[in-house]
MARZA-550735 format. One record per residue (C-alpha): residue number from 0; residue in three letters; chain; x, y, z. Coordinates in steps of 0.05 Angstrom, whole numbers. Each point is the difference from the previous one (the first is absolute). Layout:
N
@seq:NUM, type:ALA, mol:A, x:X, y:Y, z:Z
...
//
This chain:
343
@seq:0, type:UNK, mol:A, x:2365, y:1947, z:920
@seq:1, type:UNK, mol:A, x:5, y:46, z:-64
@seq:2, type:UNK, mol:A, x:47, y:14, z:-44
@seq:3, type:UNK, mol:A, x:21, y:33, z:-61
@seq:4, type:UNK, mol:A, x:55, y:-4, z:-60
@seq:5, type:UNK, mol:A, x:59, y:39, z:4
@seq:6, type:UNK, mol:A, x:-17, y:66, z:-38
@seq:7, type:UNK, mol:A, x:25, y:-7, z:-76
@seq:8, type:UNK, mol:A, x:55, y:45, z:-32
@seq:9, type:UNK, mol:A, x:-52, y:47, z:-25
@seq:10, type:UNK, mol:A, x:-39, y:23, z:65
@seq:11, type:UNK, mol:A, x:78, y:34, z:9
@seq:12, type:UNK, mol:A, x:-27, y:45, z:-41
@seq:13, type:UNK, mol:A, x:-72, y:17, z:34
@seq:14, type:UNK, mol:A, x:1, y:65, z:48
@seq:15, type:UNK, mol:A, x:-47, y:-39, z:45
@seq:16, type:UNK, mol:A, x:62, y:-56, z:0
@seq:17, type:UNK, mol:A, x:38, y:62, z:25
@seq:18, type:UNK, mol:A, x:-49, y:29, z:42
@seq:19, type:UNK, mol:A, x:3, y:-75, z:39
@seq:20, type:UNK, mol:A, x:73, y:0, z:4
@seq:21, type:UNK, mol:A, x:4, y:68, z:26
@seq:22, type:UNK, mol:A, x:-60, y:-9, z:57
@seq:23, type:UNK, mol:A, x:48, y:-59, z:26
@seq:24, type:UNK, mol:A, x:57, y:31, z:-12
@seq:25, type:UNK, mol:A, x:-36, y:50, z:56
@seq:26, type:UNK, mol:A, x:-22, y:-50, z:40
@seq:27, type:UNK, mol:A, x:77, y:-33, z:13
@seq:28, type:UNK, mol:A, x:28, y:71, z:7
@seq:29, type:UNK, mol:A, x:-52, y:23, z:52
@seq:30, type:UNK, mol:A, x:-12, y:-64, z:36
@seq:31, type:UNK, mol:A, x:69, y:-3, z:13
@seq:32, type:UNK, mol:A, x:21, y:63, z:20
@seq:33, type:UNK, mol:A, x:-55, y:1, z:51
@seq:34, type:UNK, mol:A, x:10, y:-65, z:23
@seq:35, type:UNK, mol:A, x:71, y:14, z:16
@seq:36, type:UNK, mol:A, x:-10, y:69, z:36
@seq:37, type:UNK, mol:A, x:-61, y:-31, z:36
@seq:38, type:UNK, mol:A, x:47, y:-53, z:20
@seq:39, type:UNK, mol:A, x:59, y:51, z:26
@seq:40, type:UNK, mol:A, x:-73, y:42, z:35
@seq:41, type:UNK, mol:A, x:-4, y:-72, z:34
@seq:42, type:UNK, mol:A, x:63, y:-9, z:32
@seq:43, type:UNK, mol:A, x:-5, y:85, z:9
@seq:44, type:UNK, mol:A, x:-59, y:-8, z:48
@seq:45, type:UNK, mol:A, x:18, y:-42, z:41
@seq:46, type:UNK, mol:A, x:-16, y:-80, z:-33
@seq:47, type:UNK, mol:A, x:56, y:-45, z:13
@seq:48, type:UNK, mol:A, x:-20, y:-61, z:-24
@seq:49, type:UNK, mol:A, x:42, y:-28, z:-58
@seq:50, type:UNK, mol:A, x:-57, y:-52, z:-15
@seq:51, type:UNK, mol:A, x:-49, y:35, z:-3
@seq:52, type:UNK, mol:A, x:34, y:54, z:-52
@seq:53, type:UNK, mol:A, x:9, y:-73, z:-44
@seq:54, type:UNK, mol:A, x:-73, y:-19, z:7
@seq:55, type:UNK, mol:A, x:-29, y:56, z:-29
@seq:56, type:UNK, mol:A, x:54, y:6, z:-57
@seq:57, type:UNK, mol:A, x:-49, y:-71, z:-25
@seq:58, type:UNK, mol:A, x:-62, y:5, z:30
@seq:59, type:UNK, mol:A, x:-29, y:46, z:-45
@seq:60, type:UNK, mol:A, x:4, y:-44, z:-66
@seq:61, type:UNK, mol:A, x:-71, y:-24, z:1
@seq:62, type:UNK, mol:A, x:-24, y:73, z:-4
@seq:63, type:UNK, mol:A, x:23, y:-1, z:-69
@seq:64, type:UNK, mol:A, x:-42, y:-57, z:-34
@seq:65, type:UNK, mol:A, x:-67, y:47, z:-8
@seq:66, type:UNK, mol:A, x:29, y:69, z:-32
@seq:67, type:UNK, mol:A, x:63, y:-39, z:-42
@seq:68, type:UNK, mol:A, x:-68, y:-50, z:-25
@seq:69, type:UNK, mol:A, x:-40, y:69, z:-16
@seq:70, type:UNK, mol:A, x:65, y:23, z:-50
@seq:71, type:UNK, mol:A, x:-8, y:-71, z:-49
@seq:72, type:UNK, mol:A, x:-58, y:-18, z:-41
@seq:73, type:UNK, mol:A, x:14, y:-69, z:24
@seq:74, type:UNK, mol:A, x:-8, y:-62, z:-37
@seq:75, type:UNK, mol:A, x:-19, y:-73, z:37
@seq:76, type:UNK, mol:A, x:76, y:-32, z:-3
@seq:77, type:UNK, mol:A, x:-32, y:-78, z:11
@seq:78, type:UNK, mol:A, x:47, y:-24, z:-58
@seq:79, type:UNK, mol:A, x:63, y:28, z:28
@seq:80, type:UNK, mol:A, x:37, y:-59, z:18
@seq:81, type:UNK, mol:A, x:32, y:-13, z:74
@seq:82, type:UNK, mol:A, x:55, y:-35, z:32
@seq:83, type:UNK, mol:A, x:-7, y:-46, z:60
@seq:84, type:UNK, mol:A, x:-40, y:40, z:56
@seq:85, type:UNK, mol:A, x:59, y:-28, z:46
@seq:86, type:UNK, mol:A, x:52, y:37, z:-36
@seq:87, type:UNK, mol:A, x:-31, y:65, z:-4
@seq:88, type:UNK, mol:A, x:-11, y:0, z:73
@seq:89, type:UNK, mol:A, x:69, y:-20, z:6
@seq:90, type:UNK, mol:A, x:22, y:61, z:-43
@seq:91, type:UNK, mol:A, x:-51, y:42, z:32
@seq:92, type:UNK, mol:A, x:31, y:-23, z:74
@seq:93, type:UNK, mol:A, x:70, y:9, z:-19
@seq:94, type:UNK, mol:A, x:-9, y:71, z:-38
@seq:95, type:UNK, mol:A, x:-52, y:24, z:59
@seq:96, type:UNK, mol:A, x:62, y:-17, z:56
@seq:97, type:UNK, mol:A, x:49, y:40, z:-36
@seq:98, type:UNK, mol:A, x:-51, y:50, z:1
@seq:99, type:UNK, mol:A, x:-16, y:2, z:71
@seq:100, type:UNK, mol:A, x:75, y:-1, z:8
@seq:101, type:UNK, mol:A, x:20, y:58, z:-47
@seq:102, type:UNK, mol:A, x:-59, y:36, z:33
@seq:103, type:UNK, mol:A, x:35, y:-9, z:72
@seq:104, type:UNK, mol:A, x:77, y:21, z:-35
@seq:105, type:UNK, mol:A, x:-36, y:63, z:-25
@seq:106, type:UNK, mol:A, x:-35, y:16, z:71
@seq:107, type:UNK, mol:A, x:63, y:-6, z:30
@seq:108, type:UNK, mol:A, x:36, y:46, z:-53
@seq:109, type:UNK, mol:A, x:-58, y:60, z:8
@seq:110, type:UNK, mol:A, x:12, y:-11, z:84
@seq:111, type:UNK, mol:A, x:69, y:10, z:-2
@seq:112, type:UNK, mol:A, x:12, y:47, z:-59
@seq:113, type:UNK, mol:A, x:-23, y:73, z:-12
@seq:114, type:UNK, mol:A, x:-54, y:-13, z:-55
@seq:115, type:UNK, mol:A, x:28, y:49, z:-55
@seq:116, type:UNK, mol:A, x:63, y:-54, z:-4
@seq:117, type:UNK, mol:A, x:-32, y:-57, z:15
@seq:118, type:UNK, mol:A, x:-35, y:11, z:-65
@seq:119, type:UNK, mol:A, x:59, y:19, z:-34
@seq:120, type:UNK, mol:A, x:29, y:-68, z:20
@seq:121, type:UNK, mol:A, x:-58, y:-36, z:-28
@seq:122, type:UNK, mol:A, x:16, y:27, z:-70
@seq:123, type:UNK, mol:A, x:51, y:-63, z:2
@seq:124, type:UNK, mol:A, x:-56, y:-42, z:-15
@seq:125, type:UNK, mol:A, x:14, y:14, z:-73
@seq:126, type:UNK, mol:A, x:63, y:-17, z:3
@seq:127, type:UNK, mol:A, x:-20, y:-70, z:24
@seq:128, type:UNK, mol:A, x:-59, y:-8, z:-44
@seq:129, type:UNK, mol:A, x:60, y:2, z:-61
@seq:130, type:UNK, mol:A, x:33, y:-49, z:38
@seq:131, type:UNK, mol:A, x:-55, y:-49, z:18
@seq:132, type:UNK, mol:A, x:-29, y:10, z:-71
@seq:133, type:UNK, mol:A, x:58, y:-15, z:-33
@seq:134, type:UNK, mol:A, x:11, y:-71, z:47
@seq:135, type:UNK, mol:A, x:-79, y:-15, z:1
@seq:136, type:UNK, mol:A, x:-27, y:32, z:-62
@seq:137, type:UNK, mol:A, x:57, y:4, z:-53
@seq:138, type:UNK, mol:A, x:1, y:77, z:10
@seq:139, type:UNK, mol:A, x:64, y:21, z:-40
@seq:140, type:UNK, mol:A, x:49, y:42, z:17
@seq:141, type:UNK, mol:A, x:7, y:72, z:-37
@seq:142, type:UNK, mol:A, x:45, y:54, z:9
@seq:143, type:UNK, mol:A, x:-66, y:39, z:21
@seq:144, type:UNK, mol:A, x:-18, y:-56, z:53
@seq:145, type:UNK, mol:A, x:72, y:5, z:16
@seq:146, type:UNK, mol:A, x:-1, y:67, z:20
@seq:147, type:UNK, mol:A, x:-56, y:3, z:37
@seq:148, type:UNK, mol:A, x:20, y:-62, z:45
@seq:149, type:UNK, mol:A, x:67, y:46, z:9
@seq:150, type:UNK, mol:A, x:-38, y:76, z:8
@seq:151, type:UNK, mol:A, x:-47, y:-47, z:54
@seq:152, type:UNK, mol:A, x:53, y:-31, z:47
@seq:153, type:UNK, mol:A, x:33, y:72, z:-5
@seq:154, type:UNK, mol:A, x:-49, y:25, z:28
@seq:155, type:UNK, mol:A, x:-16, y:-48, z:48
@seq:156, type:UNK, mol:A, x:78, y:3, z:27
@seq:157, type:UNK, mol:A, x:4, y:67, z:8
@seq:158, type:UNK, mol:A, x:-60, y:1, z:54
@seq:159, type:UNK, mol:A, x:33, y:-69, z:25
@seq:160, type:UNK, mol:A, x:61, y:38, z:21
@seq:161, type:UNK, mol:A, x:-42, y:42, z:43
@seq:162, type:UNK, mol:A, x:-43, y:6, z:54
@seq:163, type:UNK, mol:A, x:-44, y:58, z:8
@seq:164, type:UNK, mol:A, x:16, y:34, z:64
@seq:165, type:UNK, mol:A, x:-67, y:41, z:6
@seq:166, type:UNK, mol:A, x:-37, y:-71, z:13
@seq:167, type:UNK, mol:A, x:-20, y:-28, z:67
@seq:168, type:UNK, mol:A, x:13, y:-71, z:-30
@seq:169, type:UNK, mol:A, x:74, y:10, z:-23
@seq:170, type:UNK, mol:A, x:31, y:-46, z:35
@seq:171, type:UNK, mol:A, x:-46, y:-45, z:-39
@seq:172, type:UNK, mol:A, x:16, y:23, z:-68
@seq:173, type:UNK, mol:A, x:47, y:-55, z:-19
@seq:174, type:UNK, mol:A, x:-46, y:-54, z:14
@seq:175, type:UNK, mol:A, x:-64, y:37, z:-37
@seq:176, type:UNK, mol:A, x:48, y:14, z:-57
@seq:177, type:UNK, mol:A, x:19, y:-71, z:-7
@seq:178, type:UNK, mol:A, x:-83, y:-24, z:11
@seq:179, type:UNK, mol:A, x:-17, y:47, z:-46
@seq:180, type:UNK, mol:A, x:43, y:-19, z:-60
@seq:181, type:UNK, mol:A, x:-14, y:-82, z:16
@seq:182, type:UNK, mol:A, x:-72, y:24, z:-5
@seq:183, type:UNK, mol:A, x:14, y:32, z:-66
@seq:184, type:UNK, mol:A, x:29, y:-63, z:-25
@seq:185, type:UNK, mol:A, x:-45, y:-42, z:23
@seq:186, type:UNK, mol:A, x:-58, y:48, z:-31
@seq:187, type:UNK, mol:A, x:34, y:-13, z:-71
@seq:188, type:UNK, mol:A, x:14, y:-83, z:14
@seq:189, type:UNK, mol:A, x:-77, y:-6, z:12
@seq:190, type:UNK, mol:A, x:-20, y:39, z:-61
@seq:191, type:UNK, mol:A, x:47, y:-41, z:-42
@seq:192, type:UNK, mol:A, x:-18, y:-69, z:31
@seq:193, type:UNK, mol:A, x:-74, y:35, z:-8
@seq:194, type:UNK, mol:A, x:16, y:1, z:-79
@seq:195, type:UNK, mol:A, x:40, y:-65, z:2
@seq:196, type:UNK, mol:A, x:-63, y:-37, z:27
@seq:197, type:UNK, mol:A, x:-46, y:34, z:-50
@seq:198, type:UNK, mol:A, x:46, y:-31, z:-54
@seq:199, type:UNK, mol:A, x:16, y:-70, z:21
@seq:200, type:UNK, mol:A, x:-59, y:-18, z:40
@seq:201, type:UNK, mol:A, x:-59, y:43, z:-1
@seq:202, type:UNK, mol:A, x:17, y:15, z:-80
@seq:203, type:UNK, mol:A, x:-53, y:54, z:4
@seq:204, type:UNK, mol:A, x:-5, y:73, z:18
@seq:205, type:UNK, mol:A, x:-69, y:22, z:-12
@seq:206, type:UNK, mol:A, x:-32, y:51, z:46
@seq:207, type:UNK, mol:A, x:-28, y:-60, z:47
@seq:208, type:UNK, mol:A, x:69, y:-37, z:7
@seq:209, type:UNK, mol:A, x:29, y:64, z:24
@seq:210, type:UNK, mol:A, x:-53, y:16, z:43
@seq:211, type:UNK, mol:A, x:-5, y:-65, z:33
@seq:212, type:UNK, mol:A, x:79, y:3, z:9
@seq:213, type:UNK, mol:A, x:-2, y:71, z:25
@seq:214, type:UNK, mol:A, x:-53, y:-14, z:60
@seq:215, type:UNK, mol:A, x:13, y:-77, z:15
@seq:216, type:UNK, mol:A, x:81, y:16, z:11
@seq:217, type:UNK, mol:A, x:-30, y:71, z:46
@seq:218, type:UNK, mol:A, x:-43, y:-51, z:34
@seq:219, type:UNK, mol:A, x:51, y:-51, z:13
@seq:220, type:UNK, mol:A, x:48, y:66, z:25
@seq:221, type:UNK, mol:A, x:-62, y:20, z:35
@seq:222, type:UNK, mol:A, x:-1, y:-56, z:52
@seq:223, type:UNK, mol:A, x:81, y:-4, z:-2
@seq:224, type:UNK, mol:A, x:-3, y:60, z:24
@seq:225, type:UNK, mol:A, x:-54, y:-9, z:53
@seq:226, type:UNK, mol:A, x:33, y:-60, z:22
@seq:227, type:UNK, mol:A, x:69, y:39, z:18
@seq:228, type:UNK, mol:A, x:-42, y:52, z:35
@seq:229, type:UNK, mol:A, x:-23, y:-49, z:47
@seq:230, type:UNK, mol:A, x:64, y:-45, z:-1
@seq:231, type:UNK, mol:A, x:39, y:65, z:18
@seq:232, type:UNK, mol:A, x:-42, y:13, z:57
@seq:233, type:UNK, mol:A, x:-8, y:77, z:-22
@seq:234, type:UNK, mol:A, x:-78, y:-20, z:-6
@seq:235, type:UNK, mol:A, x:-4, y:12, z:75
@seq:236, type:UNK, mol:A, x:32, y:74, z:-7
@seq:237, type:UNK, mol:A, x:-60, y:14, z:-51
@seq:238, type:UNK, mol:A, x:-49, y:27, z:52
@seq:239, type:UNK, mol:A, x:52, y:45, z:32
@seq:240, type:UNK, mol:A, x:34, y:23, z:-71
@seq:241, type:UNK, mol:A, x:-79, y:21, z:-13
@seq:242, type:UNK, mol:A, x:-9, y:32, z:66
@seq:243, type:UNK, mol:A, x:57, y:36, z:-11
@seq:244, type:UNK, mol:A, x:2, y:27, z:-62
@seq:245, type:UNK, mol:A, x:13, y:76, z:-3
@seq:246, type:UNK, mol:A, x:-49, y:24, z:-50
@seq:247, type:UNK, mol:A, x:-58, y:-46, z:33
@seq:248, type:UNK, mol:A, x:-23, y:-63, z:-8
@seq:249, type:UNK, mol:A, x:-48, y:14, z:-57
@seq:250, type:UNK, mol:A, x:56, y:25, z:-35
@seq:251, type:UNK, mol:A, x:48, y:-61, z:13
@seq:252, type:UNK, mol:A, x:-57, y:-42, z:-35
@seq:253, type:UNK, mol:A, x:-15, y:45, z:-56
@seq:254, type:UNK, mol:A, x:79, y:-6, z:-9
@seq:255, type:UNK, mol:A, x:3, y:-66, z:-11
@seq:256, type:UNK, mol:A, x:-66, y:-8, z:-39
@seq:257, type:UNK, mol:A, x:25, y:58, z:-47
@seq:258, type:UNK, mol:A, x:61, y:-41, z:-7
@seq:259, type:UNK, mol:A, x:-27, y:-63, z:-20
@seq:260, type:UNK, mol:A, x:-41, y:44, z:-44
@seq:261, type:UNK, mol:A, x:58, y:31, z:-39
@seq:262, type:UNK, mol:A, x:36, y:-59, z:-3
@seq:263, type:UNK, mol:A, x:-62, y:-36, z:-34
@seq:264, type:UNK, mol:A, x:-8, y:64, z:-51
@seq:265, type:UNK, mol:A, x:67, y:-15, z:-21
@seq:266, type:UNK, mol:A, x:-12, y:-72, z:-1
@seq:267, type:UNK, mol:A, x:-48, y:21, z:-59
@seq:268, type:UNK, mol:A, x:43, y:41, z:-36
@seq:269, type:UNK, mol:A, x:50, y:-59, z:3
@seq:270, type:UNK, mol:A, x:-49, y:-53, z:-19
@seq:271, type:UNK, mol:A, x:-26, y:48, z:-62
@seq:272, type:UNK, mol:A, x:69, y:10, z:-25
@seq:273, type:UNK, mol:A, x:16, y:-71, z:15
@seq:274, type:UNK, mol:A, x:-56, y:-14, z:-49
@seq:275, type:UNK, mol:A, x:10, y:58, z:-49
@seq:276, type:UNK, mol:A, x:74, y:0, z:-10
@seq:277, type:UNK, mol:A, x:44, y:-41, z:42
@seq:278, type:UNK, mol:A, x:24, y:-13, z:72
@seq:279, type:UNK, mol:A, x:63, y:35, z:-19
@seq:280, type:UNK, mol:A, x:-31, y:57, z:-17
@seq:281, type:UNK, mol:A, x:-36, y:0, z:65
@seq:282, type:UNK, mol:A, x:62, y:-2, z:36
@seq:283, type:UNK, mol:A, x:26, y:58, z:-38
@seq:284, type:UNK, mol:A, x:-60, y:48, z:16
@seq:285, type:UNK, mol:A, x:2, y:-19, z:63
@seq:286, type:UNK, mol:A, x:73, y:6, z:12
@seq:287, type:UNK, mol:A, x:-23, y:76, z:-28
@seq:288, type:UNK, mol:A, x:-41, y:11, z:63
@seq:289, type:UNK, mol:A, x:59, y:-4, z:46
@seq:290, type:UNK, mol:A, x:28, y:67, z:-26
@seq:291, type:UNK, mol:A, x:-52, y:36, z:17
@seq:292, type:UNK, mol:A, x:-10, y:-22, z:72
@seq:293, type:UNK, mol:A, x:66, y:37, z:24
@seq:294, type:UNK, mol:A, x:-42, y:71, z:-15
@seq:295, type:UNK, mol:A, x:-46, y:-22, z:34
@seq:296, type:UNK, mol:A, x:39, y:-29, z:61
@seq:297, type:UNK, mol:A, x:28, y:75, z:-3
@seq:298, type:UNK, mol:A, x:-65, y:34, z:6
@seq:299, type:UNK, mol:A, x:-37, y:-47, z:55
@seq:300, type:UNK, mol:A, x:52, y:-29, z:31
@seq:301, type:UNK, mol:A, x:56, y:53, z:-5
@seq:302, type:UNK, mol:A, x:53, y:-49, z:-19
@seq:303, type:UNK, mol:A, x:60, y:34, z:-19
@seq:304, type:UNK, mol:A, x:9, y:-1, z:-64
@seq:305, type:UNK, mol:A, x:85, y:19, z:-9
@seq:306, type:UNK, mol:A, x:49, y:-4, z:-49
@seq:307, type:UNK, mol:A, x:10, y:-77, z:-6
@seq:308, type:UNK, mol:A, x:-70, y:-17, z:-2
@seq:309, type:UNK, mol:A, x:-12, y:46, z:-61
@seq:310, type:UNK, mol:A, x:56, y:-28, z:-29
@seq:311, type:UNK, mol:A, x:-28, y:-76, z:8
@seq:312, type:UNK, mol:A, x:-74, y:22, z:-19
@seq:313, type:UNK, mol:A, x:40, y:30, z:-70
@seq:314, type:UNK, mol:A, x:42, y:-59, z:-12
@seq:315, type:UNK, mol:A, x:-60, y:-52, z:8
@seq:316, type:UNK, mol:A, x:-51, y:51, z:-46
@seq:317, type:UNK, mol:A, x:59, y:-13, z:-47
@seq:318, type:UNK, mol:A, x:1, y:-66, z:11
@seq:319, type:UNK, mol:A, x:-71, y:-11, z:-9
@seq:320, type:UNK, mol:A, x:-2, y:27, z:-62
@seq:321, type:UNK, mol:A, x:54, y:-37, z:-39
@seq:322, type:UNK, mol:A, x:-47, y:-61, z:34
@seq:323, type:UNK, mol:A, x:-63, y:39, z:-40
@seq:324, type:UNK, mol:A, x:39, y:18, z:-60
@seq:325, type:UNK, mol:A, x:17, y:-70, z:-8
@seq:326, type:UNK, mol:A, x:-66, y:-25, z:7
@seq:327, type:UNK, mol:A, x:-23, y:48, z:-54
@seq:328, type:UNK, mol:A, x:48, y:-30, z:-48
@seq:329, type:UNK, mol:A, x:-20, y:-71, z:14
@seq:330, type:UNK, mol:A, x:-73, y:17, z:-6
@seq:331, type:UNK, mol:A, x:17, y:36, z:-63
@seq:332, type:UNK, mol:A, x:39, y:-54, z:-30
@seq:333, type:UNK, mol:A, x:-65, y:-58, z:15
@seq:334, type:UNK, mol:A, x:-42, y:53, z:-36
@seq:335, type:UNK, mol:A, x:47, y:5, z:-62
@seq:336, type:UNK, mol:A, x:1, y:-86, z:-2
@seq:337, type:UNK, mol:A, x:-77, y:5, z:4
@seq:338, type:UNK, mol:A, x:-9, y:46, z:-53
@seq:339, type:UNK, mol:A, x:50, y:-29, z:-44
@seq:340, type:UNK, mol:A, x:-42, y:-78, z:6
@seq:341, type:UNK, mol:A, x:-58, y:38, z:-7
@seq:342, type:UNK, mol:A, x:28, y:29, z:-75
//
């Protein structure tokens, strides 16, 4: 493996520093939306299988190791030193299970809810990532992390009191509500046991420790995932779910390939903010993807997009940014300290 330092406080100040952040930035926002209203296309057409809609939520990590490698003049990282292999794999085992099984929650969720709330609900995630941070990562609280955790579960509630009446799944709504936001939180408890293990045990986040997290944990989800398939017994409705698919069965593969796809273009943008900035601020840009994929629900799907839902999608874009703002003033603060050891 390669690796390279953590960029310095000046590159902050390079437009091709800039130019990075805002290629990933595209990367999360795209790969997600896509893989989200692939995902709803999925379950649209005709796919049924819940396991299979986890597998390829993973499966497409390893795609990312040649074009994230071709963004980093990359330096040999021989001298970085490494805990036990025994307890990385452990960490890599236990964070790739609660992978697979966040992956499965969030399935569930896009099944059973109309997607334009489904990714209004998984705004929460936020809201949790304060929380776990603050347990896990000694995240304090502000009053701008406190409103956001507040403008977030608004949000969230006022959809939870509702079903939407227009879907063919509403007598399901409950249960994908509640999947949905344990998926959320479980999103944000792996991110912050993520950070926790890259402090205590790993005590290293170059570009090849997150890398190596990133697709070992996807890999260990990976066959999770294809070991539910099978232990599920929905491997044997595979054939017929492919036979069957309304737009063809080229397109029911291209589907999931394009999925895997998206979800592994995101999984660069994550890894290159990961290693530019911060997991956090990973999780906030990607928590700004979920926005947008109610306008789009609207225009593929025609998802019904009425007076409570706006309401939510305002309250968490509210929410969101008293998370950003508050980032902004941290960041700002660390630059001030900098510059004030560097005088």
């Amino acid at each position: 493996m390669y690796s390279q330092s953590l960029p310095s406080s000046s590159q902050f100040k390079s437009w091709r520093w800039w130019l990075m952040i805002c290629a990933f930035t595209f990367f999360i926002l795209a790969g997600q939306a896509a893989a989200t209203l692939l995902g709803r296309f999925y379950y649209n057409q005709g796919g049924k299988s819940l396991w299979m809609s986890t597998i390829v939520q993973s499966c497409g990590s390893p795609l990312l190791l040649l074009p994230v490698a071709l963004l980093f003049p990359l330096t040999s990282s021989s001298q970085i030193a490494r805990p036990p292999a025994a307890k990385t794999a452990a960490i890599y085992v236990v964070l790739g299970i609660l992978i697979a099984g966040d992956n499965l929650m969030y399935s569930y969720g896009l099944l059973y809810l109309p997607v334009s709330t489904y990714s209004l609900v998984c705004a929460t995630q936020l809201a949790f990532n304060a929380l776990f941070s603050y347990f896990f990562n000694s995240q304090k609280f502000t009053p701008f992390i406190f409103n956001s955790i507040i403008l977030l579960t608004l949000a969230a509630a006022l959809l939870g009191v509702r079903s939407d009446g227009n879907s063919s799944v509403s007598n399901k709504y409950p249960i994908g509500f509640a999947l949905t936001i344990c998926a959320s939180a479980t999103f944000s408890l792996t991110l912050s046991l993520m950070q926790l293990s890259f402090q205590k045990v790993l005590k290293n986040e170059t570009f090849a420790v997150v890398l190596e997290m990133i697709v070992w944990t996807n890999f260990v989800a990976s066959a999770a995932s294809v070991a539910g398939l099978f232990a599920s017994g929905e491997w044997s409705g595979i054939h017929l779910e492919f036979a069957e698919f309304e737009k063809g069965r080229l397109s029911y593969v291209m589907t999931l390939v394009w999925i895997a796809v998206s979800w592994a273009v995101y999984s660069v943008g994550a890894v290159g903010l990961i290693y530019a900035v911060s997991s956090l601020f990973a999780n906030v840009i990607a928590t700004l993807a979920l926005p947008l994929v109610p306008v789009f629900a609207v225009v593929f799907f025609h998802d019904r997009m009425d007076g409570v839902k706006v309401v939510a999608l305002l309250i968490a874009f509210l929410g969101f940014v008293n998370y950003v703002y508050q980032h902004y003033l941290d960041d700002s603060k660390a630059k001030s300290i900098e510059r004030g050891e560097d005088l």
